[in-house]
Structure formats: C-alpha cells, structure tokens
C-alpha positions as CSV (number, residue, x, y, z in Angstrom):
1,X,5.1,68.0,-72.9
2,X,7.7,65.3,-72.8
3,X,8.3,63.6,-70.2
4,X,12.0,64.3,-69.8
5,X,10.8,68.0,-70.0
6,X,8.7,67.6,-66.7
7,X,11.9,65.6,-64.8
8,X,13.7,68.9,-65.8
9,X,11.3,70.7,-64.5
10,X,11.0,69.1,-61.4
11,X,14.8,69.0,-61.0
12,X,14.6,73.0,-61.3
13,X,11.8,72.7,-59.0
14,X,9.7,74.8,-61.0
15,X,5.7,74.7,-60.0
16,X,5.0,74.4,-63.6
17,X,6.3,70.6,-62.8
18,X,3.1,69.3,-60.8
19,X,0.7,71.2,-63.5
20,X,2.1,69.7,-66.8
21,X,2.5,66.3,-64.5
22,X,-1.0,66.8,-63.9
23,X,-1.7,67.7,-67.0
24,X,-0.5,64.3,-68.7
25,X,-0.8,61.8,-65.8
26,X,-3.1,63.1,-63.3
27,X,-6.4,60.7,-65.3
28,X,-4.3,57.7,-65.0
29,X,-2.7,58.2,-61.4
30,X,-6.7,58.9,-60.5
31,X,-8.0,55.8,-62.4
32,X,-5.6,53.3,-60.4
33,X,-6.1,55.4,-57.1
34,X,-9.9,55.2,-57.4
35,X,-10.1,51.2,-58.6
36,X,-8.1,50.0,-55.6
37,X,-9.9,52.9,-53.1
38,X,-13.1,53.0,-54.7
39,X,-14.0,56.7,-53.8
40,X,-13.2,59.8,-55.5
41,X,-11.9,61.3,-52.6
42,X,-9.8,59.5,-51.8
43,X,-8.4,58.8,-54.8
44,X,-8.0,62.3,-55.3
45,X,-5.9,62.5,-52.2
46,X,-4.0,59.7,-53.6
47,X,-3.3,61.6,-56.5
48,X,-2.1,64.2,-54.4
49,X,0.4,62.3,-52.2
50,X,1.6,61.0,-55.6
51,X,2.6,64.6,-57.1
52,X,4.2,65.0,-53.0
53,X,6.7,62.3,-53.2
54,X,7.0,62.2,-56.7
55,X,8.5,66.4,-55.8
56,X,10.4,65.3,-52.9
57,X,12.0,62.3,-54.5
58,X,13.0,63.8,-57.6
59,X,16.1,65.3,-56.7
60,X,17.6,62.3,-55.8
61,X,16.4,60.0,-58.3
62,X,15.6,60.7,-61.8
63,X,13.0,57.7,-63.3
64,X,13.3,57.2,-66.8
65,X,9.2,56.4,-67.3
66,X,7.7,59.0,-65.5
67,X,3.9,57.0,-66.1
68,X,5.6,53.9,-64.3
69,X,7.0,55.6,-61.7
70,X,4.0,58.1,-60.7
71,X,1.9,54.5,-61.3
72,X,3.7,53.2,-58.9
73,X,3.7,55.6,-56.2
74,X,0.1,56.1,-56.4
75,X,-0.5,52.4,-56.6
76,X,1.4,51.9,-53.1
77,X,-0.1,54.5,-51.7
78,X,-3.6,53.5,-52.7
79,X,-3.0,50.2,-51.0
80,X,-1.7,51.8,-48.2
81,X,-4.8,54.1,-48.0
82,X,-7.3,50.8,-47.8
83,X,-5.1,48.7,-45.6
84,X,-5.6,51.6,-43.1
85,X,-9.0,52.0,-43.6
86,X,-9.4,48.5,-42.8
87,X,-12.8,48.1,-45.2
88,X,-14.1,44.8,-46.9
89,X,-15.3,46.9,-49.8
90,X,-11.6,47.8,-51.2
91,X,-11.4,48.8,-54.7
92,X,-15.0,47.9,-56.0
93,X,-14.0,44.4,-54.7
94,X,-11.1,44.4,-57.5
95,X,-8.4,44.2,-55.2
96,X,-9.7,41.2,-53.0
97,X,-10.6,39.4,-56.3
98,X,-7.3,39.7,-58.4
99,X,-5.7,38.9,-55.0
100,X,-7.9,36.0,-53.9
101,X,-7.6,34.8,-58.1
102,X,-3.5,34.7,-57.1
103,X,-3.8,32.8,-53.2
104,X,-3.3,29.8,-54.7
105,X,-0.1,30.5,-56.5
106,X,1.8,32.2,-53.3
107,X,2.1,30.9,-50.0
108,X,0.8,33.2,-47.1
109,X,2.2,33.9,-43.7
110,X,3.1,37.2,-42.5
111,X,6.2,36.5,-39.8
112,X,9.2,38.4,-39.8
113,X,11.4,34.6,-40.4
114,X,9.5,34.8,-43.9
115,X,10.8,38.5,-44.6
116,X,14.0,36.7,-47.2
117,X,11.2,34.3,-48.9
118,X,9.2,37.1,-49.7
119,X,11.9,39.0,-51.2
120,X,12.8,35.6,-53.4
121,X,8.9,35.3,-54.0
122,X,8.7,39.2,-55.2
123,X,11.8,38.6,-57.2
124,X,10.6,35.4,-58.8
125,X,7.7,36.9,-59.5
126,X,9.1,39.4,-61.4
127,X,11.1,37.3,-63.2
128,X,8.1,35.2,-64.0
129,X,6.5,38.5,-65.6
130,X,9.4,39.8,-67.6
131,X,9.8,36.2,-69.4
132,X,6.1,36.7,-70.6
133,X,5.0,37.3,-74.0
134,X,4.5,40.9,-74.1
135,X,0.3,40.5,-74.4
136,X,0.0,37.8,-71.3
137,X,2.5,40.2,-69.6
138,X,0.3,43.4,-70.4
139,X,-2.9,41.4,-69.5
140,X,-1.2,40.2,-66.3
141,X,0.0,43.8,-65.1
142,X,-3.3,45.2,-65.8
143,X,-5.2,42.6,-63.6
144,X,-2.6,42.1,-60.8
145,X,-1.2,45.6,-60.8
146,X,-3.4,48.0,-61.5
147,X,-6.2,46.3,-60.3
148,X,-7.6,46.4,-63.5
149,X,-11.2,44.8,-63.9
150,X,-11.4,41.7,-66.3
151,X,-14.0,43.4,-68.5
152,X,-11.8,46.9,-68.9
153,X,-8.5,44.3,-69.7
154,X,-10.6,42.7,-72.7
155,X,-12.0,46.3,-73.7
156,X,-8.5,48.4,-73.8
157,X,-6.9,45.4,-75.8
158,X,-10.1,44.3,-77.9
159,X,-10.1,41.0,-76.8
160,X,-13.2,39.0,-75.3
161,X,-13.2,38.9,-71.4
162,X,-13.3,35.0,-71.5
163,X,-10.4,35.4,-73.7
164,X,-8.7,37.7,-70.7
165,X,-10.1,35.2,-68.1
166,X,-8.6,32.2,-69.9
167,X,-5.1,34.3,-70.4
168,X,-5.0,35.0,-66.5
169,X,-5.6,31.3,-65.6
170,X,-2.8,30.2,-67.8
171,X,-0.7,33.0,-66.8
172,X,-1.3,32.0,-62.8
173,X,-1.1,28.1,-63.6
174,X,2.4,29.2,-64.8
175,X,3.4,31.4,-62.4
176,X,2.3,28.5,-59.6
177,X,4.6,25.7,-61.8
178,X,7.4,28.4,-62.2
179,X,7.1,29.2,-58.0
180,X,7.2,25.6,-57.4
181,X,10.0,25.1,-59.2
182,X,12.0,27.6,-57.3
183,X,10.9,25.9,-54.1
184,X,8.8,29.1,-53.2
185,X,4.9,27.2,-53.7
C-alpha cells in the first residue's frame, strides 16, 4: 500500500492504519529501535510507542514521507528509552561510537545559557548535511542517524568499510571546518 493510502487511513482513523503501517515499516522502525536499544524487547516497545504517536499525531499533521517520519519517532524514542535506562552497553556500543567518532566536531556543555547555540549548532548541522553529495549525505545519515554500523553502511551501498570509514572522516573533518566557520567549534 502507498503511503498516502495509510495517511488516509489514519486520518479516517481506521485500525487497518497501524496493520498496513506495520506491514511496510514495522522491519525498519524495529531495526533502528533495536541498534540504538540493543534488545528485542525493547525495541519492540519502541516500535510500539512509534505506531502510538505516529496515531495521535496524525490528525494534526500530515508528513509527506511516512518512512522518515515513523524513523524518526522511533529513533527519538529509542534514545529516549537508553538515556533512561542509564546503561553503558547502548545500542551494541553503536550509539557511544558514532557519537564519540563526532565529539570532536561539536562542543559539549549541557547549561540552559547554551540552549540558542544548540539550536544554531542543530541547524548548522543540518545545513552541513543537506549541501552533501547525495552518497556522503546517505553514508552520513546512516552512521550518525540511524546508528548504523560501519560494516552494514559499506554492505547496503556495496562499498568497502574502509571506504565508509574514510567517507565519515572526511565528512566530520568538514563538518568541524564548516562549524568553525560559523563560530559554533
């Protein structure tokens, strides 16, 4: 089914909504749950919470990628799910490393006087992402949001995973020049 067909159907809010968004998402929205969680269960729940506020949020807004937008939801709420958890074993250690490989490209700091940087930093950043070649920007999404591993980056776009490494360093070298010329590094 299209996906405009299952927006309809979740603006008639018609059950059939969550199983044909299951049907056609539910693999992905568990492969980005489970990589940042790193347990079926609670990727699973994840998956759930996704189909939850993807229902309640659909009257009101009307996304035009439906993959993007239940990506999304059940990449935040993955996070969210670890970050309560408080465990050093997040994600099979994918999200610490993509992370830890992009520390030195953004400054840290968590005080409330830093909440108008970070929206210029976020904002940058995606600026920075959209000006990418559209095979760095793939390979840079993959790694830093979905979490993806190097090694299932260089498999989905049959490249070699030094090949994906060496795109990512580039890519962050960039990034760091393109922050620091913003005044945000």
């Amino acid at each position: 089914m299209e996906d405009a067909a299952i927006v309809d159907l979740y603006w008639q809010r018609s059950d059939r909504a969550l199983s044909e968004t299951d049907k056609k998402y539910g693999r992905f929205c568990h492969s980005i749950a489970y990589r940042i969680c790193g347990a079926d269960e609670d990727a699973e729940e994840c998956v759930n919470d996704t189909y939850w506020r993807a229902w309640n949020s659909m009257p009101t807004e009307r996304p035009s990628a439906l993959g993007a937008f239940l990506g999304r939801i059940t990449r935040n709420l993955a996070l969210d799910r670890v970050k309560a958890r408080n465990t050093v074993k997040r994600g099979g250690g994918q999200l610490t490393l993509a992370l830890g490989e992009l520390e030195d490209c953004i400054p840290g700091g968590t005080s409330p006087e830093r909440a108008l940087e970070e929206k210029e930093l976020e904002e940058a950043i995606g600026r920075f992402v959209a000006a990418l070649p559209k095979t760095e920007k793939t390979v840079f999404v993959l790694r830093y949001f979905y979490l993806a591993p190097v090694d299932e980056i260089a498999e989905k776009l049959h490249f070699s995973s030094s090949k994906v490494k060496s795109m990512l360093f580039r890519s962050r070298k960039k990034l760091r020049s393109a922050l620091e010329k913003e005044g945000l590094a």
